[in-house]
N, C-alpha and C positions, 0 to 999 in steps of 0.2 A: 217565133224564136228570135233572137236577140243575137245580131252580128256582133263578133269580138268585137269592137270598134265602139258599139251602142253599148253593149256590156261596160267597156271599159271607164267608156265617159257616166254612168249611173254609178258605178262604184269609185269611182273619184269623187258626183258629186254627194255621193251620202259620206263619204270621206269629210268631206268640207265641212258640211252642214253639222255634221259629227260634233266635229273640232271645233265650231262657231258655238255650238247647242253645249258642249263643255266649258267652254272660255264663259259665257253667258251664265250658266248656273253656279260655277264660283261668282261671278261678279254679283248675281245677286245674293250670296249668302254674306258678303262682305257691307251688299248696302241694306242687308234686314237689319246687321248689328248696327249698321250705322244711323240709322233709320230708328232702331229701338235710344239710340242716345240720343238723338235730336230731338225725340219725347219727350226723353227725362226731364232733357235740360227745357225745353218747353214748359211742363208741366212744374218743374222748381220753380222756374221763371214768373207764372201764373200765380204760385202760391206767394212767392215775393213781391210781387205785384199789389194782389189781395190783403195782404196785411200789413207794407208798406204807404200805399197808396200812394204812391209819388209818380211823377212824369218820367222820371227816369227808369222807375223799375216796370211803368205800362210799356215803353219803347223797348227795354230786354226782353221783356215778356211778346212783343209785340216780334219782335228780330227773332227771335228764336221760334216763333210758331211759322213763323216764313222759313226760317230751313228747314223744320219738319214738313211743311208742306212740299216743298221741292224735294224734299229726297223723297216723299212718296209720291210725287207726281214719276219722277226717275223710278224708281222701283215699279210703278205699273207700268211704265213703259219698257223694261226689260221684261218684264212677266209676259208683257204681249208680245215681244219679237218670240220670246224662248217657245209661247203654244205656237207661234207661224212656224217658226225651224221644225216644231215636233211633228204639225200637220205635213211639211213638205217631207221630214224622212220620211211618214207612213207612206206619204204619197209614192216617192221613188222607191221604196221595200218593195209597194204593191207593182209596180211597173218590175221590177226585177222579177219578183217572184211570178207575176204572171206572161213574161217574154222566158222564162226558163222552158216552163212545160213544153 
């Protein structure tokens, strides 16, 4: 059984983790949309490229496929803190819930 004390500090930190695991899932639904634009413009960019064929429209095309990769490099990297935060609540649910009984 789980002294007030140990109680209090588990429910604080699923508290936290909570609030971290929320701020984190808006932020990645802001960098999908952002993420789905740095495609577009990647993928215009590709096309002006391709039937352009100019030095200047390979380096747009070329600039712009480097921001789509960095924001999904950023984007997997939010997707993997968000499953750690998810693994650590279950983990402290399961300690709460098994220090109740």
């Amino acid at each position: 059984m789980l002294d007030p004390m140990s109680k209090s500090l588990l429910e604080r930190r699923l508290t936290e983790v909570g609030d971290r695991l929320k701020a984190l899932r808006e932020e990645l639904g802001v960098v999908d949309e952002q993420l789905a634009a740095f495609v577009d413009t990647a993928d215009d960019a590709r096309l002006r490229a391709l039937v352009s064929e100019t030095p200047l429209a390979g380096r747009e095309h070329t600039e712009a496929r480097r921001h789509a990769d960095a924001m999904a490099r950023h984007r997997g990297d939010l997707a993997i803190e968000v499953e750690r935060l998810e693994r650590s609540q279950d983990d402290l649910l399961d300690r709460l819930v098994a220090e109740a009984r």
